[in-house]
C-alpha positions in Angstrom: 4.6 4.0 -25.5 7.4 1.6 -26.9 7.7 -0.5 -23.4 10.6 -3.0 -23.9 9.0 -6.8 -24.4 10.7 -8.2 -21.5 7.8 -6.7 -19.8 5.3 -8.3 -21.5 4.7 -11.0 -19.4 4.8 -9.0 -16.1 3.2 -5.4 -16.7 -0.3 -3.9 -17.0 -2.1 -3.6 -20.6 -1.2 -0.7 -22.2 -4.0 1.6 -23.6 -4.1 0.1 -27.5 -4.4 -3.3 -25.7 -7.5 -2.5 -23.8 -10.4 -3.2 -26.4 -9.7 -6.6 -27.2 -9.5 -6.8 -23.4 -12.7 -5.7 -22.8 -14.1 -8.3 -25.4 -12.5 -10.8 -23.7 -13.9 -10.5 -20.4 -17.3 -9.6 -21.4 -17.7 -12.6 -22.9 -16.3 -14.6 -19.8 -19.5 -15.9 -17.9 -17.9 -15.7 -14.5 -17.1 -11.8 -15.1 -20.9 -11.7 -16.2 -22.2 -12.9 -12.7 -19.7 -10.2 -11.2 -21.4 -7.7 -13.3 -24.6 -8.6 -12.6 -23.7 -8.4 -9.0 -22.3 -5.7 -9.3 -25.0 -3.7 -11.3 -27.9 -5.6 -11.1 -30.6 -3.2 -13.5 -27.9 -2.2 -15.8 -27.5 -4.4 -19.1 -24.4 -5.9 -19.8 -24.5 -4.1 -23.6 -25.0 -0.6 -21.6 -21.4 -2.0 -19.4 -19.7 -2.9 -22.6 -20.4 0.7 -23.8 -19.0 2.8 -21.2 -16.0 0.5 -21.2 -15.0 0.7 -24.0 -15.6 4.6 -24.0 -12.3 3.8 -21.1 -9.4 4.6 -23.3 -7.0 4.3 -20.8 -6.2 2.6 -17.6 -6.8 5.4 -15.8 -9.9 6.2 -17.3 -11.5 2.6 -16.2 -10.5 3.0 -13.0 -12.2 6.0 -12.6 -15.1 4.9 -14.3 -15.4 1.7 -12.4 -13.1 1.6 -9.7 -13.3 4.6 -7.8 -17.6 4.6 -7.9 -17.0 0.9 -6.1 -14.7 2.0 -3.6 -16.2 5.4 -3.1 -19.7 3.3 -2.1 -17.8 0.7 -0.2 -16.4 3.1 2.1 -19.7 4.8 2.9 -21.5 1.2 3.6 -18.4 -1.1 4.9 -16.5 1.5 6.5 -16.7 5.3 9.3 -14.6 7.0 6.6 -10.9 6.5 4.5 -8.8 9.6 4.6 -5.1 10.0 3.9 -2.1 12.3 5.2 -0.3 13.4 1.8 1.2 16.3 3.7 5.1 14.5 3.3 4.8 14.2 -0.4 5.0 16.4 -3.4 1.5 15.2 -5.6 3.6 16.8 -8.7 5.8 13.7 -8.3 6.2 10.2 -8.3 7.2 7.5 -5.7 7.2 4.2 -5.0 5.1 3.4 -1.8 6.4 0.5 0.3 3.6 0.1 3.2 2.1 -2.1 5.5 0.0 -4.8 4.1 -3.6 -5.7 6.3 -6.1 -6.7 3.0 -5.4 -8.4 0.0 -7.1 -6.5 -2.7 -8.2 -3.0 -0.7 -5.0 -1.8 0.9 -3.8 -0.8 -3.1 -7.3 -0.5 -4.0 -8.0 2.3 -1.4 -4.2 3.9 -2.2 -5.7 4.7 -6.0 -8.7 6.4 -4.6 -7.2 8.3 -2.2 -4.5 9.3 -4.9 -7.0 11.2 -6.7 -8.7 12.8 -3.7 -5.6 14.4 -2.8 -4.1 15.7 -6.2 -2.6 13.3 -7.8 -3.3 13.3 -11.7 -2.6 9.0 -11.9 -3.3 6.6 -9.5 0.1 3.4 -9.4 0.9 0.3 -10.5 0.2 -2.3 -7.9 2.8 -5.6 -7.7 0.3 -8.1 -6.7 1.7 -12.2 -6.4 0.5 -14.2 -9.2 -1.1 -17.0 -6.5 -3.8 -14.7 -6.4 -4.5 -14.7 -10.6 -5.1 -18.3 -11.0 -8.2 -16.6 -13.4 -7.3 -16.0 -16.6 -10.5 -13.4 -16.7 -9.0 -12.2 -12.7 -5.3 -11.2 -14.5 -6.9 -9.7 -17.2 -8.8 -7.3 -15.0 -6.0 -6.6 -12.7 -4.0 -5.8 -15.2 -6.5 -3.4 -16.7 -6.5 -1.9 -13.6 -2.3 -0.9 -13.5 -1.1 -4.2 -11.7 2.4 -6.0 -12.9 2.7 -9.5 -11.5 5.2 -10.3 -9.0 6.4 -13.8 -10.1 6.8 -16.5 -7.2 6.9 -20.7 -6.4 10.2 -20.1 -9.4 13.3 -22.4 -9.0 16.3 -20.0 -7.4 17.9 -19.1 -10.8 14.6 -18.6 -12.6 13.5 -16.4 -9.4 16.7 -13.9 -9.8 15.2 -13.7 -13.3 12.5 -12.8 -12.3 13.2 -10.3 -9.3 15.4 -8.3 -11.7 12.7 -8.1 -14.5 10.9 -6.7 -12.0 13.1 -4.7 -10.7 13.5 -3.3 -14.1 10.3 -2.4 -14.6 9.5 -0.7 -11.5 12.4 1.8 -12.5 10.8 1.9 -15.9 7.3 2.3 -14.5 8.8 5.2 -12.2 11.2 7.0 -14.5 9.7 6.3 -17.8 6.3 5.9 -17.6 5.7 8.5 -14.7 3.7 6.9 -12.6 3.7 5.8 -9.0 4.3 2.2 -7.3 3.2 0.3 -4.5 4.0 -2.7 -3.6 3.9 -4.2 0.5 7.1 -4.3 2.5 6.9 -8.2 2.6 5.7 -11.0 0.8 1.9 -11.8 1.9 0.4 -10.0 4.9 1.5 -9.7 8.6 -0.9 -12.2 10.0 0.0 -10.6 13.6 0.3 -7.1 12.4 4.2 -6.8 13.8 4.4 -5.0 10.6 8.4 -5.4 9.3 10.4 -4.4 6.0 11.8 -7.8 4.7 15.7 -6.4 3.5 14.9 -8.7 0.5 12.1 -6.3 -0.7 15.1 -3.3 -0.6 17.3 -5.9 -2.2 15.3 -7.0 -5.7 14.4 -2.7 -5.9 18.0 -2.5 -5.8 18.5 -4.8 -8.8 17.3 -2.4 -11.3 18.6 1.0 -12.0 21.9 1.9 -12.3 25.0 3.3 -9.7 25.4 2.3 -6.4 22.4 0.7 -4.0 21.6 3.8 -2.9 21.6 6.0 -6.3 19.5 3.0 -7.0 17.1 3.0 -4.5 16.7 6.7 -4.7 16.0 7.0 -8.4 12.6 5.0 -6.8 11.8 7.6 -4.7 10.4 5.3 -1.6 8.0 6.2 0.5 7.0 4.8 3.5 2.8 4.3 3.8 1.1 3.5 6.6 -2.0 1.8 6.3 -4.7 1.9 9.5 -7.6 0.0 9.6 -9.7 0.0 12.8 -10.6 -3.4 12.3 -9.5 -6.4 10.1 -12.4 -8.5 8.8 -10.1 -10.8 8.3 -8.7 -10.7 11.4 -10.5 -14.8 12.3 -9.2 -15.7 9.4 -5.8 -15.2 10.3 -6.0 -16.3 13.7 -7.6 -19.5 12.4 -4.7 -20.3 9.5 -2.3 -19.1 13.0 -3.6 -22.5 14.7 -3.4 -24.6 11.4 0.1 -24.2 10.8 0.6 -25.2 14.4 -1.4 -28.4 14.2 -1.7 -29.7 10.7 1.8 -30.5 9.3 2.6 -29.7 6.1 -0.5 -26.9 6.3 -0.5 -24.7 3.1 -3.3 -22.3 1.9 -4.9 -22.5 -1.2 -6.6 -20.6 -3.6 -9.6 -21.2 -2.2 -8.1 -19.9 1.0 -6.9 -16.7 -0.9 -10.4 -16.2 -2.4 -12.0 -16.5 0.8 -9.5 -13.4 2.2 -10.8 -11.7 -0.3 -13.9 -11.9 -0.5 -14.2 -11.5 3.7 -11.7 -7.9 3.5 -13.7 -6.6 1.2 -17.5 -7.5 2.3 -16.7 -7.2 5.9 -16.7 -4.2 8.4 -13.5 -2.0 8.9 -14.3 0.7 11.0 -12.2 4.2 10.1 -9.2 3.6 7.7 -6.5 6.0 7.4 -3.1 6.1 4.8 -0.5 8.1 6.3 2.2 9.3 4.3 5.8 9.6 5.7 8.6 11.8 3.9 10.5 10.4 1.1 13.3 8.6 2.1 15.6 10.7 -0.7 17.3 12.7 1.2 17.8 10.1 4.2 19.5 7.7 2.2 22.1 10.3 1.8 23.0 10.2 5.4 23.4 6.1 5.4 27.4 4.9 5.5 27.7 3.2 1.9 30.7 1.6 2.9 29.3 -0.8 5.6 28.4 -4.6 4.5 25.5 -4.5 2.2 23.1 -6.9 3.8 23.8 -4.7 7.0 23.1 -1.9 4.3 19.8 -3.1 3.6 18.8 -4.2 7.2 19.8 -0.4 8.4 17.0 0.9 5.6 14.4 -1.7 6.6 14.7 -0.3 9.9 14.4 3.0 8.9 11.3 2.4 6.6 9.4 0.1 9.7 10.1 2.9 11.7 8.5 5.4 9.9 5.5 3.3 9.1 5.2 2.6 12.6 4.9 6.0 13.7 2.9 7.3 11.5 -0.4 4.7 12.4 -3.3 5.8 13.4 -4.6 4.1 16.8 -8.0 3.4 17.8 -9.3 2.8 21.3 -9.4 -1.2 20.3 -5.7 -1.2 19.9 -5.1 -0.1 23.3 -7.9 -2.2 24.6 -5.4 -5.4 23.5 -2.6 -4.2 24.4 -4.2 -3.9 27.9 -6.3 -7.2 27.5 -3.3 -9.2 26.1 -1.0 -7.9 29.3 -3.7 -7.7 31.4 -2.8 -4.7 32.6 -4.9 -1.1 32.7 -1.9 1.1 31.6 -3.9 2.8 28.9 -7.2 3.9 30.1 -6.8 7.1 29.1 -7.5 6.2 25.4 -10.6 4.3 25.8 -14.1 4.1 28.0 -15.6 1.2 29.6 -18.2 1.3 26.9 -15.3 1.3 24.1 -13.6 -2.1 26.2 -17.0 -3.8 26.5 -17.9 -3.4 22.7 -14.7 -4.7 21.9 -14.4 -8.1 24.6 -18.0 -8.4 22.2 -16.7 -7.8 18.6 -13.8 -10.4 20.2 -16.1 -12.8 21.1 -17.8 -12.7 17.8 -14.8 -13.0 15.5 -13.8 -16.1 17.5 -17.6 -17.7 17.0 -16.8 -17.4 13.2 -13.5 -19.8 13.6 -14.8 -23.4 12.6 -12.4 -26.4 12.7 -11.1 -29.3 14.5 -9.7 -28.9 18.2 -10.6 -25.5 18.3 -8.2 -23.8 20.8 -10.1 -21.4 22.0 -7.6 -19.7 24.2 -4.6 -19.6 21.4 -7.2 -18.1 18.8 -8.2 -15.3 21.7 -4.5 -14.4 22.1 -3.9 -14.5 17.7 -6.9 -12.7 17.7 -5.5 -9.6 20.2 -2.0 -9.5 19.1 -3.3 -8.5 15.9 -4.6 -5.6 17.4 -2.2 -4.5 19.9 1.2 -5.1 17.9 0.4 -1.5 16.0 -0.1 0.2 19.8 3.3 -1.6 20.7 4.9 -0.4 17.6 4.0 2.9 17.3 5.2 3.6 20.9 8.6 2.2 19.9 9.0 4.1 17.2 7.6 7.6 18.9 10.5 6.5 22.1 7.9 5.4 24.9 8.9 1.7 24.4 9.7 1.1 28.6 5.8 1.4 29.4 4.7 -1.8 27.8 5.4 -5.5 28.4 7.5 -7.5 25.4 4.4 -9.0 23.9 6.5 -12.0 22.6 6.3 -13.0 26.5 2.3 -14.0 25.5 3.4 -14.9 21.6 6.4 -17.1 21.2 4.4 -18.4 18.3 5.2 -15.5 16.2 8.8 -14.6 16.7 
């Protein structure tokens, strides 16, 4: 495909690209000990063979990909399923969700592509503070990921956001193939999951008509991603009570390796992807003529509220929702049994937390708020907000 060479430096390898590729990272020894992790009685010339028997993207990830993710659900996980019942598999959309796990909340999305119907998988827009590696970007971008471009002076940055803007539309309406990328830069470290307007805005940049012929040639979909339980979920907490007691406090890349590492070694209980309906047709509805940054507040809202109503809640959300309250208003979606096994998993996340002037109490609250801000959400967005307490009484921290 003749893909214009603006892209170059943001989009995935294209299939002619892929051999040298391949060369490249087999003979990069940190890629090696991955391998040999990976596939510990299987030679690395036996690996070089079957990739390069990968002609396309979409063949690697099927060859490698989806066997990895396939055997981490069964070991790491009580099942991944996804609701496609909103969506049309013959098509293509972009998929603006939720964001819990660095690498596996896209990662899962591809699988789960394929095990409904779809014939690709997407292209993932993943922050470039997590390629540091030149071996890491080549193997994301083997695997369909364009690079979201950040830490870029203001003008460069509008550059950048319209490149990318660009190529999403290309990748959509050229290309064929579907998008995701999270509804805000980095994850929700309390899980109050919310569209950031400047997402809509830099989608908006590309394309061509008015903001919302330009949002709908993108064909959004809202995605929302349930994980019963965040392994990363002390890890969070604990970067919660650095920023509040180290000035100046910013992760790093071993921070972001760490993340990674942790969400996908680590325990998540069931996992569901629900799809909501394309947001097509209810664009058509939204006054044009009001101011645009009210424009694109009014579609955030719309797109949080359809995530929001569309997770799947376990008995542990409920659980701290209750604990975080201290209340008993929702009993009737969880046992004694369920409450006890969770004040226990609690207990163990916050044993994990090592560093100085450990605030035990602050963690316990970061800790449940994660938990219970889907419960509060979905009951928002499903119109039973009056039974439940504003939890930014118990987290002013994270207004």
């Amino acid at each position: 495909m003749n893909i214009p060479s603006e892209f170059d430096c943001i989009r995935p390898f294209e299939p002619e690209e892929l051999p040298a590729v391949y060369d490249r990272l087999l003979a990069e020894p940190q890629f090696q000990k991955v391998l040999a992790y990976l596939y510990p009685d299987v030679s690395l010339d036996d690996i070089a063979k079957k990739m390069h028997g990968c002609k396309t993207n979409l063949e690697f990830q099927k060859a490698f990909c989806y066997p990895f993710l396939q055997q981490l659900i069964v070991k790491l996980s009580l099942g991944c399923d996804m609701d496609a019942y909103n969506i049309n598999i013959k098509n293509r959309y972009t998929f603006v969700s939720n964001h819990r796990d660095i690498v596996l909340d896209s990662a899962f999305l591809d699988k789960l592509l394929i095990d409904v119907g779809f014939d690709t998988t997407c292209e993932i827009a993943i922050g470039d503070n997590l390629l540091g590696q030149p071996w890491v970007r080549d193997l994301v971008r083997i695997n369909k990921s364009f690079t979201v471009e950040r830490a870029l002076h203001s003008v460069e940055m509008l550059r950048a956001s319209k490149r990318m803007s660009e190529y999403i539309h290309f990748a959509i309406n050229v290309k064929h193939e579907n998008v995701w990328i999270a509804q805000r830069q980095g994850r929700a470290k309390n899980s109050n999951d919310l569209t950031q307007p400047a997402i809509l805005k830099m989608m908006a940049m590309g394309g061509e008509g008015s903001v919302i012929d330009r949002l709908c040639q993108l064909h959004i979909v809202p995605l929302s991603i349930s994980y019963e339980f965040d392994p990363c979920d002390y890890l969070k907490a604990r970067e919660y009570q650095l920023r509040r007691d180290v000035p100046f406090w910013k992760k790093t890349a071993e921070d972001d390796m760490e993340s990674m590492l942790t969400g996908i070694k680590g325990f998540k209980g069931h996992i569901h992807y629900e799809c909501a309906p394309c947001i097509d047709d209810w664009l058509q509805t939204v006054d044009q003529e009001q101011p645009k940054n009210k424009l694109f507040d009014t579609i955030a809202a719309h797109i949080d509220t359809e995530i929001h109503r569309n997770y799947r809640l376990y008995p542990c959300n409920y659980i701290a929702l209750d604990m975080l309250q201290d209340t008993r208003m929702y009993t009737e979606h969880y046992t004694e049994n369920d409450h006890k096994q969770f004040e226990e998993y609690m207990m163990g996340q916050l044993a994990k937390i090592d560093i100085e002037n450990k605030d035990d109490r602050y963690l316990r609250v970061c800790l449940l708020s994660q938990y219970a801000y889907p419960a509060k959400n979905y009951m928002a967005a499903r119109g039973e907000g009056g039974r439940f307490k504003s939890l930014l009484n118990y987290l002013p921290f994270m207004k």
